[in-house]
C-alpha positions as CSV (number, residue, x, y, z in Angstrom):
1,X,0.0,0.0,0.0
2,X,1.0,3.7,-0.5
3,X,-0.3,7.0,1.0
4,X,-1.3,9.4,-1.3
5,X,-2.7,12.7,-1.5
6,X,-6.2,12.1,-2.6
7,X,-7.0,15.3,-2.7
8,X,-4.3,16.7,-4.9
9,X,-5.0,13.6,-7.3
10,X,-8.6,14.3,-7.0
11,X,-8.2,18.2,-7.9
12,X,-6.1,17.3,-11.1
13,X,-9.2,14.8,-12.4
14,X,-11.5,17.0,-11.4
15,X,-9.9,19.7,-13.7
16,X,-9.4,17.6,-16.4
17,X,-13.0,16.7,-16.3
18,X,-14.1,20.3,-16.2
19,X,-12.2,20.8,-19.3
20,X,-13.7,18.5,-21.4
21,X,-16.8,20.3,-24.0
22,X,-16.9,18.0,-27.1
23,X,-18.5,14.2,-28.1
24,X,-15.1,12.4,-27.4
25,X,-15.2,14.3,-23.7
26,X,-18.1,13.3,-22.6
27,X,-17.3,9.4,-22.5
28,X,-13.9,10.3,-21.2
29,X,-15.5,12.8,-18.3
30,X,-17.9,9.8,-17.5
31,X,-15.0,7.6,-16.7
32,X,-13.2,10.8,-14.9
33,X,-16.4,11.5,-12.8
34,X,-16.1,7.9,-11.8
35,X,-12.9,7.8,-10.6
36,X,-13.4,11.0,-8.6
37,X,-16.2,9.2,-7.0
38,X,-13.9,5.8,-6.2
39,X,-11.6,8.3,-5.0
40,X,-14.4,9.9,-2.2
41,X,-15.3,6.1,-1.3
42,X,-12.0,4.6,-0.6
43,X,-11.2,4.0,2.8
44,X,-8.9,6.1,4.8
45,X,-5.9,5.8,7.5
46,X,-7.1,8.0,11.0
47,X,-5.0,10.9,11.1
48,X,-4.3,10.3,14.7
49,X,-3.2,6.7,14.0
50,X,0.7,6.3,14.4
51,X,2.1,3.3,13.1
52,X,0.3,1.3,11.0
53,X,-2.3,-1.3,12.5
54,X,-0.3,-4.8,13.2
55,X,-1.3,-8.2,11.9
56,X,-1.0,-11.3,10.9
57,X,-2.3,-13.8,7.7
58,X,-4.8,-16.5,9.4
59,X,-5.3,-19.9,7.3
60,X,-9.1,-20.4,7.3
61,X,-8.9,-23.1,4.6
62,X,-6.4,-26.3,3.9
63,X,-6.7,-27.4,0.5
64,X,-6.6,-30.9,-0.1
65,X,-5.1,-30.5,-4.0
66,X,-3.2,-27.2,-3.5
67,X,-1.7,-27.1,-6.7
68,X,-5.5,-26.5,-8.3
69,X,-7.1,-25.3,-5.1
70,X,-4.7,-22.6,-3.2
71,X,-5.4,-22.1,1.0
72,X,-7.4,-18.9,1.8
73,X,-6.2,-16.6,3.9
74,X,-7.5,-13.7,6.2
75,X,-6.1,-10.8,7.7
76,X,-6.1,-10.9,11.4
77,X,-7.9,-7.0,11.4
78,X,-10.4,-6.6,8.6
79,X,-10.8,-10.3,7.7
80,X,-10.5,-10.1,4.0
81,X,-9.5,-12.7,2.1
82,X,-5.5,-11.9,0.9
83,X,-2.5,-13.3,-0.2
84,X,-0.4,-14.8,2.3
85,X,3.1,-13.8,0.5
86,X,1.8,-9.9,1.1
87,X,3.7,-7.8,3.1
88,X,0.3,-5.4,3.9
89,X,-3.1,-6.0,4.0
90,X,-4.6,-4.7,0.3
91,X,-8.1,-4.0,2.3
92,X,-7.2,-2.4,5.4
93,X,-3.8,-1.6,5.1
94,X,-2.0,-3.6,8.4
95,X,1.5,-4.8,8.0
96,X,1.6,-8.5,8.4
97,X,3.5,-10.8,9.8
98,X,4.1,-14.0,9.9
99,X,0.8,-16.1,10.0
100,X,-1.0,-18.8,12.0
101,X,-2.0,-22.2,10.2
């Protein structure tokens, strides 16, 4: 994961978008005006919050035939299913570590 400034990126679409007055545009500001709304419903780190949150990978499935059916994993904070190999959390953002079977 990285921090950006989602307002700075947000201004620049948004001007882009306001620019925009002819046929081609208009499919081009509908996929701008999207993006500027994705932007407004991602989630966000609290200002007040430090370090990032901590945790860990959890197995919550053993596959029987891994090699066509991988395990699942979960982060420990958000429970979303991740990749186990990933340093951070693609949902909520924690570092992980390790991981319990």
């Amino acid at each position: 994961m990285r921090l950006i400034d989602a307002d700075a990126l947000k201004s620049k679409l948004q001007a882009r978008h306001d620019n925009g007055n002819d046929d081609f545009d208009k499919g081009y500001n509908i996929g701008l005006g999207t993006a500027i709304d994705l932007i407004d419903c991602a989630p966000t780190i609290e200002t007040e919050q430090k370090e990032r949150p901590q945790g860990e990978w959890i197995c919550t499935f053993h596959s029987t035939f891994p090699q066509y059916e991988p395990d699942e994993y979960r982060c420990s904070i958000c429970n979303c299913v991740g990749n186990k190999r990933d340093k951070f959390c693609n949902v909520c953002g924690a570092q992980m570590k390790g991981g319990k079977e």
